[in-house]
PAMAR-360001 format. One record per residue (C-alpha): residue in three letters; x, z, y. Coordinates in steps of 0.1 Angstrom, whole numbers, plus 2048, in hexadecimal, padded with zeros to 3 digits. Each point is the difference from the previous one (the first is absolute). Layout:
REM residues N
AlaXZY
...
***
This chain:
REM residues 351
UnkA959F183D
Unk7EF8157EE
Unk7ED7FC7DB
Unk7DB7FE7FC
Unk7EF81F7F2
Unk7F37F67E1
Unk7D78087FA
Unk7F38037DF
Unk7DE7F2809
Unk8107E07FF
Unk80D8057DB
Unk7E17F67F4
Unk7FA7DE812
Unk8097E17EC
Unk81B7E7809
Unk7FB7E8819
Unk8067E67E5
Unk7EF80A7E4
Unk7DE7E87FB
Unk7DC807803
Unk7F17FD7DC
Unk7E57E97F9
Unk7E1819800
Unk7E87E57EC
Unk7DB7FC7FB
Unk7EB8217F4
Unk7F47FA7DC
Unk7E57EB7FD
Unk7DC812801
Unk7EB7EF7E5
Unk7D97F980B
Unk7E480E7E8
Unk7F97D87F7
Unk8227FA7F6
Unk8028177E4
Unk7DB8027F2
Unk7F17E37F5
Unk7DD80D808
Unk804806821
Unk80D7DE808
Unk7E07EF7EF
Unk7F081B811
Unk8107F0828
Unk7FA7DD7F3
Unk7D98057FD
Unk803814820
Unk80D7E4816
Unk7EA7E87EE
Unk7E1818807
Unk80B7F9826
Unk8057DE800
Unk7DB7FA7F0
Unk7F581981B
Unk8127E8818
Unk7EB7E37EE
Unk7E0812800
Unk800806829
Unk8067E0807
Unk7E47F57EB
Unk7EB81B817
Unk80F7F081F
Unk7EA7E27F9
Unk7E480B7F2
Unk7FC81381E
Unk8087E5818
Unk7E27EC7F0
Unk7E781B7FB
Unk80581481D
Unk7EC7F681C
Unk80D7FC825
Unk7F47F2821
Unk7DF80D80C
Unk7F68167E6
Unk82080A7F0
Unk7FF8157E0
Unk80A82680D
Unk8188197EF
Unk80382380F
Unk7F57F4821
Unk81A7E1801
Unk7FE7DC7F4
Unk8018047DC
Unk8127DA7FE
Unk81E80B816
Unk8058237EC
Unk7FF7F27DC
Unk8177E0809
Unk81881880F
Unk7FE8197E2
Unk8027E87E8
Unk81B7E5809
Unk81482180B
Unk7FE80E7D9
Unk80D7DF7F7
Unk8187FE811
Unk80A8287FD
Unk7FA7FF7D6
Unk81E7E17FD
Unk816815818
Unk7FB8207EF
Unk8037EC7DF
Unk8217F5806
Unk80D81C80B
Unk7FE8137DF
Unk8077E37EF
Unk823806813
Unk7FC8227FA
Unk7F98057E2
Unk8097E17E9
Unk8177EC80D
Unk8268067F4
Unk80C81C813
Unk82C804807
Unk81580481C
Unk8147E480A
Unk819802817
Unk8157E2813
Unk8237FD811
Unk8007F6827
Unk80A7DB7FE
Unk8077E9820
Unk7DF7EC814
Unk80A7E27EC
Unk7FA8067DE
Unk8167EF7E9
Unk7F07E77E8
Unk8038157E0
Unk7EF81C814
Unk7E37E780B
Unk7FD7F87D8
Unk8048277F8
Unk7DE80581C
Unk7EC7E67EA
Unk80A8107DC
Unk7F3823814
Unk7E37EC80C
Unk7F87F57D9
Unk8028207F2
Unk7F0814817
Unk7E17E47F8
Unk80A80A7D9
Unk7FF827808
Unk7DE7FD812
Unk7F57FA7DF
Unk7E57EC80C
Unk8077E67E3
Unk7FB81C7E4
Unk7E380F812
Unk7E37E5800
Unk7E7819807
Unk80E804820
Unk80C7E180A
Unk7DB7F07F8
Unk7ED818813
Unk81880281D
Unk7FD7D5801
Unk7DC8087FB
Unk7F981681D
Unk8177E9815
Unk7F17E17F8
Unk7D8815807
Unk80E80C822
Unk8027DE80D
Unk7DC7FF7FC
Unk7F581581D
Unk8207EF813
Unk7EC7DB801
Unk7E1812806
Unk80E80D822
Unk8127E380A
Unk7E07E97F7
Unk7EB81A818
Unk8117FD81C
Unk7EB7DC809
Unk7F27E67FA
Unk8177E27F1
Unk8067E6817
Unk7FA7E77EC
Unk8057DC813
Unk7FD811827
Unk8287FF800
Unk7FF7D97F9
Unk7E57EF81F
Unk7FC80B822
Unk7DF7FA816
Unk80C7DE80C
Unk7EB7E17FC
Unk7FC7DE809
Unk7FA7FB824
Unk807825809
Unk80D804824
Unk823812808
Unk7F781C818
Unk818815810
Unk8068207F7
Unk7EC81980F
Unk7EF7F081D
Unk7F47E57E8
Unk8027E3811
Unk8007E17EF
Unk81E7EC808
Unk8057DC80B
Unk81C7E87F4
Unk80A7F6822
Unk80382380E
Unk81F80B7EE
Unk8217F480E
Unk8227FA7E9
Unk80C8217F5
Unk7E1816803
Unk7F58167E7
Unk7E0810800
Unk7F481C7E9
Unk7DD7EE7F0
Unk7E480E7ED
Unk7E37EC7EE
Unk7DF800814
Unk7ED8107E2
Unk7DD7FB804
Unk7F480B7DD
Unk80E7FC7DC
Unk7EC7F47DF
Unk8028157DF
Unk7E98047E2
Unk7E381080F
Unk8037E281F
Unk80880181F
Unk80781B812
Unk80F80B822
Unk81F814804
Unk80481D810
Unk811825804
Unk81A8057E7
Unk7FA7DE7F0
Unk8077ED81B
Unk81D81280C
Unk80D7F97DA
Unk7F87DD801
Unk8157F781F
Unk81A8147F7
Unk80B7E77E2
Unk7F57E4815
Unk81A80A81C
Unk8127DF80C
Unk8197F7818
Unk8017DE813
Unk81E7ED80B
Unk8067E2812
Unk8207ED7FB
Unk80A7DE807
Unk7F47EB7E2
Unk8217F07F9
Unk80D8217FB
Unk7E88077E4
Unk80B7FC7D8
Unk7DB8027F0
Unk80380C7DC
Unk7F27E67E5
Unk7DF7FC805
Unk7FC80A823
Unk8047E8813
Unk7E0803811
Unk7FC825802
Unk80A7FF826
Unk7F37F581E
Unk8177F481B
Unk81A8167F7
Unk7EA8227FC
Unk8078107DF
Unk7EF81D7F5
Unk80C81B7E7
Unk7F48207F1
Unk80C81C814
Unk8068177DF
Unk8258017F7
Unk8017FA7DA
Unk81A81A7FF
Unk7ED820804
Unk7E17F2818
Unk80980A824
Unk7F27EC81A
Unk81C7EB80C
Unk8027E9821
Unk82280480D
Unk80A7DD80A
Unk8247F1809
Unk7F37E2812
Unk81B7EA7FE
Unk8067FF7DE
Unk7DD8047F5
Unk80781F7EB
Unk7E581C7FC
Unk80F8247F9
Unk7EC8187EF
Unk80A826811
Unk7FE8167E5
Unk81E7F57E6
Unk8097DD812
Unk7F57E37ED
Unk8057E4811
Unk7E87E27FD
Unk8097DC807
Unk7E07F1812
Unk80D7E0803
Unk8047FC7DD
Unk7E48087EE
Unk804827807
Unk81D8017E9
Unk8138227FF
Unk8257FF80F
Unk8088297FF
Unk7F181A7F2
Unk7F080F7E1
Unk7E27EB801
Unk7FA7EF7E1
Unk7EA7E5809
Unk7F77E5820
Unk7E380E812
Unk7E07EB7FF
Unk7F77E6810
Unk7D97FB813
Unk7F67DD802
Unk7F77F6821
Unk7E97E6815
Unk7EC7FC81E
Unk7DB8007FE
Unk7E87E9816
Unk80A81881F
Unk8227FE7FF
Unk8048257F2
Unk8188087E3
Unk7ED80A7DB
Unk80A8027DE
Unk8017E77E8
Unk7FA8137DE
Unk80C8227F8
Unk82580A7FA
Unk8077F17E2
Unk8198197F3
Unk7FB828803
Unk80780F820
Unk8138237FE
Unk81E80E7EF
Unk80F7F47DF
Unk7F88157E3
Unk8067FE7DD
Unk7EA7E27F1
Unk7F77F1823
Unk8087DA801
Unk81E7FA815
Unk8007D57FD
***
């Protein structure tokens, strides 16, 4: 065996052992507004300025929303609706003035250092979780938005304005419904038609276990002005809330909920067809155990007992139509549902 030839280009390498020395951070680089006074007033009026800018085109968005004119003879700008250009211009600025603001707020005036952090495992220890809220507190301290009320206040104040052309939106997108979600077109001695075809519907035809998709035989519909007949879209609105479903049990199979004890007829029940989940039409039916399955997320209805919910995420029974038989023999409604038909929202009963 012979040696290895020794090569002086290797005399130069370190050892194999020797460590890798900690290299650091560069030196800091102080900002302009950390060492002069002046300039830092200077960035504080700055991203105030913007934050008033912010406040000021959101007070154009609505002035322009009222004064602007739209519909027929809209008020023109450059050849286009002057209403769409200024809304667009001005709740834009609003919203570009606060970001722009902020950022040199950041940039400029908030405390400005390197941090660095060790790796730690997924599960942070407890003392690190307390460490993260301590960081959390003094990075709320080194925003200095405490010790700078001039920004603080116009940054709340442009904020708070902004919300302003938000409601204005949100109001224009319809009419309120006022007390439409709460009645249906139902009355006293309206027939039960079935749906589509409109057929009124006798007692006697419907055997134990049918269910029949029903409708109201609307005929017109009183409001302020008098009566008035519906058609079109109205109509087509109307029975859609006043969707039903009829189903015939044996009577002695029926648990009427308080109150209801003479809401059927025979046996027929009648329920709105709207889940009170989300509102799909639902009219799956097991027969035997008188449960009505709604399609879309599976709420399960108990029509045997009051409409009562047995699965599902629906909060709430669906209502109940009060039935009887007019001189002809032909199913109608008592009254109107006396609870609102439709999906459960915040500040609907639910009793």
């Amino acid at each position: 065996m012979t040696d290895l030839q020794h090569d002086p280009q290797h005399d130069n390498l370190p050892a194999i052992n020797d460590s890798v020395s900690d290299p650091g951070l560069p030196a800091h680089l102080w900002r302009p507004t950390d060492v002069d006074p002046r300039l830092e007033k200077r960035a504080e009026r700055q991203v105030a300025s913007l934050f008033v800018l912010s406040m000021v085109c959101a007070v154009l968005f609505l002035v322009s929303y009222f004064a602007l004119k739209v519909g027929d003879n809209p008020t023109v700008f450059l050849g286009s609706g002057a209403s769409n250009v200024a809304l667009g211009l001005s709740f834009g600025g609003a919203l570009l003035f606060i970001g722009i603001g902020v950022i040199q707020w950041a940039r400029k005036l908030m405390d400005d250092h390197e941090i660095i952090e060790m790796r730690h495992p997924a599960a942070s220890p407890p003392e690190d979780r307390e460490a993260t809220l301590a960081a959390l507190s003094q990075g709320t301290e080194e925003s200095g938005i405490a010790r700078r009320p001039l920004i603080r206040n116009t940054l709340l104040g442009s904020v708070t304005i902004l919300l302003a052309p938000v409601v204005v939106l949100l109001r224009d997108l319809g009419p309120l419904p006022g007390d439409k979600l709460e009645s249906t077109v139902w009355t006293q001695g309206m027939r039960v038609v079935r749906d589509v075809v409109g057929t009124p519907i006798r007692a006697a035809d419907l055997e134990i276990g049918d269910l029949v998709n029903a409708e109201p035989e609307i005929i017109f519909a009183v409001d302020e002005e008098g009566e008035h007949v519906l058609e079109g879209v109205e109509l087509q609105v109307a029975k859609s809330k006043a969707a039903v479903i009829l189903l015939r049990m044996d009577p002695d199979d029926n648990t009427p909920g308080p109150g209801r004890e003479n809401w059927s007829v025979d046996g027929i029940l009648c329920y709105s067809k709207i889940c009170t989940h989300v509102g799909c039409p639902i009219s799956l039916n097991e027969r035997k155990t008188h449960h009505l399955l709604c399609p879309c997320h599976q709420s399960t209805f108990d029509l045997a007992d009051a409409a009562k919910v047995v699965f599902g995420p629906a909060a709430r029974p669906l209502p109940q139509l009060p039935l009887a038989v007019d001189a002809d023999g032909y199913l109608v409604a008592q009254s109107d549902f006396t609870e609102p038909v439709g999906p459960s929202y915040w500040g609907r009963d639910s009793g």
